[in-house]
N, C-alpha and C positions, 0 to 999 in steps of 0.2 A: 322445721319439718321433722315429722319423726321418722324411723330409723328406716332407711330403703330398704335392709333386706327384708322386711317386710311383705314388699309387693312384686318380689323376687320369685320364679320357679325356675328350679333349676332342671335339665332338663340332660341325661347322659349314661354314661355306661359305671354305675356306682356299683362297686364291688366286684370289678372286672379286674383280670390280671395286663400288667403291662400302667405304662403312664399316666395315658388318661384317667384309670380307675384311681390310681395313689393320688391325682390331681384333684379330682372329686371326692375321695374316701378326708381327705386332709381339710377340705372346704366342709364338709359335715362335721368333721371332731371343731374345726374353729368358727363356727356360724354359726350362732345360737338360734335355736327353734327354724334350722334351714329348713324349705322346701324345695323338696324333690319327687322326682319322675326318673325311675333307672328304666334304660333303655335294656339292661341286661340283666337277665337272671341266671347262676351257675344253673339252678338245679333244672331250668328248664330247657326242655326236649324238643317240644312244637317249632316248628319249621319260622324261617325266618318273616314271613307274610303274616302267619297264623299271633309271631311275636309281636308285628309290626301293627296292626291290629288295634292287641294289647295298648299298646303305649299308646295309640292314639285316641283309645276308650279313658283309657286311664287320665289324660290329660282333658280331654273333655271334660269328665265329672269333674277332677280337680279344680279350671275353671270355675265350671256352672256353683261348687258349693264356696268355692272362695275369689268373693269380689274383688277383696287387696288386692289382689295379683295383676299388676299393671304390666310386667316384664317376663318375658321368657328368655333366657341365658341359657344355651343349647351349646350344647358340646361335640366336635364331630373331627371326624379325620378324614379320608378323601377316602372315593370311593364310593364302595356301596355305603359304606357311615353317612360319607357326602348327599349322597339321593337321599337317602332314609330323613338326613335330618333338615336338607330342605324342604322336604315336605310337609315337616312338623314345622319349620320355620312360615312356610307361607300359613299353614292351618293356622296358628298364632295373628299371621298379622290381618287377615280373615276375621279373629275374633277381637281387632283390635288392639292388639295387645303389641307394645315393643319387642324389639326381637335384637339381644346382642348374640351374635355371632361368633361363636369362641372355636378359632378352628387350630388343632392341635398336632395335624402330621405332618411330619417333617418330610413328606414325597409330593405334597399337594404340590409346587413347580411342575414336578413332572407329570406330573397326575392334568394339571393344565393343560399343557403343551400337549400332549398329547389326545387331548378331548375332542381334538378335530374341528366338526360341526359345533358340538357342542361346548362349544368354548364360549359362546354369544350365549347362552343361557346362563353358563357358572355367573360369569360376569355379569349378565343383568341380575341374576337373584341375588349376589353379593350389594350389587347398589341398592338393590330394595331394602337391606338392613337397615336399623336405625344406626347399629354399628356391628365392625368385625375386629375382633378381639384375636390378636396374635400374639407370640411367645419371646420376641425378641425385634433389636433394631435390622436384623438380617431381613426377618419376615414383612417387617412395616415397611421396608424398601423393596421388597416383590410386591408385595400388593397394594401399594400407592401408586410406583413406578412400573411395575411393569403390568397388573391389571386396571391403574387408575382408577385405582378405588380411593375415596375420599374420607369417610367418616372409619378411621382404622384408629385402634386404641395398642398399646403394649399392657399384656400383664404377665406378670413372670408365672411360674410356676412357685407353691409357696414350698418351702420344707421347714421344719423342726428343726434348732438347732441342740447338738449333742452336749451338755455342759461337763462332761466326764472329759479329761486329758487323758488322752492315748501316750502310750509310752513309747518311749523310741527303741525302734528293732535292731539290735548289735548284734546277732547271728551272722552277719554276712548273706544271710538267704535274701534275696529279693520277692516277696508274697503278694503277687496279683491279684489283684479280684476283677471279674466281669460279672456282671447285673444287667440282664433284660433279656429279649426276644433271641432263643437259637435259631438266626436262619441267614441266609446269605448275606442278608442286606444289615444286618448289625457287625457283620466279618470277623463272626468270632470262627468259623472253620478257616480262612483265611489265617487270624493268629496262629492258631494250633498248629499250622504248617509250618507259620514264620520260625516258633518257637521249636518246633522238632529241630530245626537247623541252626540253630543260637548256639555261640558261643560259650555261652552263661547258660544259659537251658541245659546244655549237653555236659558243664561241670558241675552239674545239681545245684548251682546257683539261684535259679528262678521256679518258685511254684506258682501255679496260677489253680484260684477256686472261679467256677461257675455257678451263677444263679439264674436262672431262668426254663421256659419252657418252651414247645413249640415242636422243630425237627429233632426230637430228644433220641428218637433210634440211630438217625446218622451220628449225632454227636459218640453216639455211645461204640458205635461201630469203630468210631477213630481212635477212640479210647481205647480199644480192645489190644490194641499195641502194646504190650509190657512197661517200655520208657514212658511211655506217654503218661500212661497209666499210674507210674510212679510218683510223679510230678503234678500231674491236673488230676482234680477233682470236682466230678461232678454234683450239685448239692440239689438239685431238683431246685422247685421253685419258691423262693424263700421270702420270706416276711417276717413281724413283729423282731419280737426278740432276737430270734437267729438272724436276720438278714444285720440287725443290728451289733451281733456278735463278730460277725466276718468283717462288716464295717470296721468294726475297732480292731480287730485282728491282723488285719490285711496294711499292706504299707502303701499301697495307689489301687485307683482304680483307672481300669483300660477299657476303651471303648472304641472300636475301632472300626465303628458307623460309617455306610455309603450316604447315610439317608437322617437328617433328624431334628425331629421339632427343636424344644429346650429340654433335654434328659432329666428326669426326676433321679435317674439312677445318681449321675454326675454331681447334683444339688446336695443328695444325701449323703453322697461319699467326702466332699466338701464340707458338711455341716459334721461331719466327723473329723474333720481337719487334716484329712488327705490329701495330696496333691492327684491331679488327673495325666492323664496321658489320651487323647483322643484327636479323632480326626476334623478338618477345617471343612466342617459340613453344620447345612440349619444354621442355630441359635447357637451353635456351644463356641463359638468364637465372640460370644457376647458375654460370656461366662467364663471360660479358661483360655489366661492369658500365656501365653507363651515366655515364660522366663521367670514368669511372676508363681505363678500358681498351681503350675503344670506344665506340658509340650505338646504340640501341637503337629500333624502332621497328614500329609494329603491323604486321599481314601486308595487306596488299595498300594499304597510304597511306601511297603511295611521295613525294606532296607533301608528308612530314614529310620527307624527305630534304632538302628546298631548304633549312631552316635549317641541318640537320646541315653540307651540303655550305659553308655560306656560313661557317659556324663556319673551319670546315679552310681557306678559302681566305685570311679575312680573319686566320688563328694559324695559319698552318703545323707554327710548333715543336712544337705539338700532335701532331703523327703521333710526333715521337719522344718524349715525355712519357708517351706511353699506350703506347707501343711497349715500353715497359721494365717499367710497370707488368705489360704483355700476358705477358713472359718470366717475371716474378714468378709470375703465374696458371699459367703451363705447368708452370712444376717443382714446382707440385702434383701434375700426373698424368706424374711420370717413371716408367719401367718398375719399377724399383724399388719403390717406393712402393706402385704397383697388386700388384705380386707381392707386398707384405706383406700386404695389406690381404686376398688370394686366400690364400693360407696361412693367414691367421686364420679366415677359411670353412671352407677346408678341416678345417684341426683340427676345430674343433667338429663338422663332420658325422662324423668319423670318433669320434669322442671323445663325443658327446651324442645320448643318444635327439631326435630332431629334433625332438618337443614341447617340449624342454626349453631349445630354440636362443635363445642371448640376441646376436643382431646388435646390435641398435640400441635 
């Protein structure tokens, strides 16, 4: 057979900030001659109908001039993402075409549960897939078990591994980094509180840098505090080279999510051979192991931090013991590896009546 991604469209938010974008921008630098359909444009303005539109023209023609195109591989998070890309999903299976299901937010549980009525729809148009493509063994057990869905596949999120050794930080300073979304629900205003009362915070022990964007006037508000000020630094929202500078700069990264798929941030800061510190929420317990690779701890009981934090200060060599193990974890989701595991989908859909799909 020759090469499925071939008969591949891809179909998502390329060049968006936040996860799903690095998860699709990373599938175009490793998929030779990909096909795509971005759901998202920075530069444009036109209301979200007038966008929605857009894509669904854009996807038509793409079709009608390219016959190969057996598969639509749609990328979505819940919500209005959710509506927007089931409807590209049925438009798809309308024009015959298989339809993998690649759903990426880490609130879609609650985003269910909460649909009420429409709960009997999410789920019927999930069984209509040929498959639904999740981020971790956490997510293949909600949605086998608890919406009995059938045809569900795992594929990680892929990252780049950093081949540059970090050197280890003998300062005594502790250098935090957070990466992603400023807004409640990633609980980095939550840290910032924890940390005004820290021990170590308050003997200039701990700096913490931020990366991300979002509610950036609150952050900034909080900031306005002198100590705080002293200690966190705000870095806007970073990419290339610089994100990759604080990566290797930085001695963990923290992430102190109510809510989350499988963090691309967490993958990167691991492919950098960082150890994590994050909460036992989504995918990331499928990824950071508690003893092994990082700490692990509930969402919003940030006073389990004080032992974790007191561990790190009174063993340092610890950040590089888990830092190595952190690179071991990475180069399971090398591009490579994700691209075999997306070609063994692929076959099958093109190769098996979808009743007969044997993923997992």
């Amino acid at each position: 057979m020759d090469n499925p991604f071939n008969h591949v469209l891809y179909i998502g938010p390329f060049d968006e900030f936040g996860g799903m974008g690095a998860v699709l921008n990373m599938y175009k630098k490793n998929i030779r001659d990909l096909k795509y359909v971005s759901t998202h444009h920075p530069s444009e303005n036109s209301s979200k109908i007038l966008s929605f539109i857009r894509v669904i023209f854009t996807i038509s023609g793409t079709l009608l001039l390219d016959r190969d195109i057996k598969i639509l591989h749609i990328h979505s998070a819940a919500n209005g993402s959710f509506a927007r890309k089931s409807v590209i999903a049925l438009f798809g299976k309308l024009c015959g075409k298989k339809v993998a299901f690649h759903i990426h937010s880490g609130s879609f549980d609650h985003f269910y549960d909460k649909a009420g009525k429409f709960k009997i729809l999410i789920k019927l148009l999930l069984h209509k897939m040929d498959c639904v493509i999740c981020l971790s063994d956490q997510w293949y057990t909600f949605y086998t078990q608890k919406m009995g869905l059938e045809k569900v596949v795992i594929v990680g999120n892929p990252v780049e591994l950093n081949p540059i050794l970090t050197t280890q930080n003998n300062s005594g300073i502790l250098n935090l980094l957070f990466l992603g979304m400023i807004c409640d629900n990633k609980g980095i205003f939550d840290l910032i509180h924890y940390l005004s009362n820290n021990k170590y915070f308050r003997l200039d022990l701990i700096n913490l840098k931020i990366g991300g964007n979002n509610q950036i006037d609150k952050l900034q508000e909080l900031l306005s505090d002198p100590y705080l000020n002293a200690h966190i630094q705000f870095c806007g929202w970073v990419k290339a080279d610089f994100k990759d500078k604080l990566l290797s700069e930085c001695d963990l990264l923290i992430l102190p999510s109510y809510f989350e798929g499988l963090p691309v941030s967490i993958l990167e800061a691991m492919a950098f051979s960082k150890p994590i510190i994050a909460t036992k929420v989504g995918g990331i317990p499928s990824v950071v192991k508690d003893g092994f690779n990082g700490w692990l701890f509930n969402p919003g009981q940030f006073k389990e931090l004080d032992a974790i934090l007191d561990q790190i200060f009174k063993h340092p060599s610890i950040l590089a013991d888990f830092g190595k193990n952190s690179y071991s974890t990475a180069s399971q989701y090398a591009p490579a590896l994700i691209n075999q595991n997306l070609s063994n989908i692929y076959t099958q859909l093109l190769e098996a009546d979808s009743s007969h799909l044997t993923f997992k």
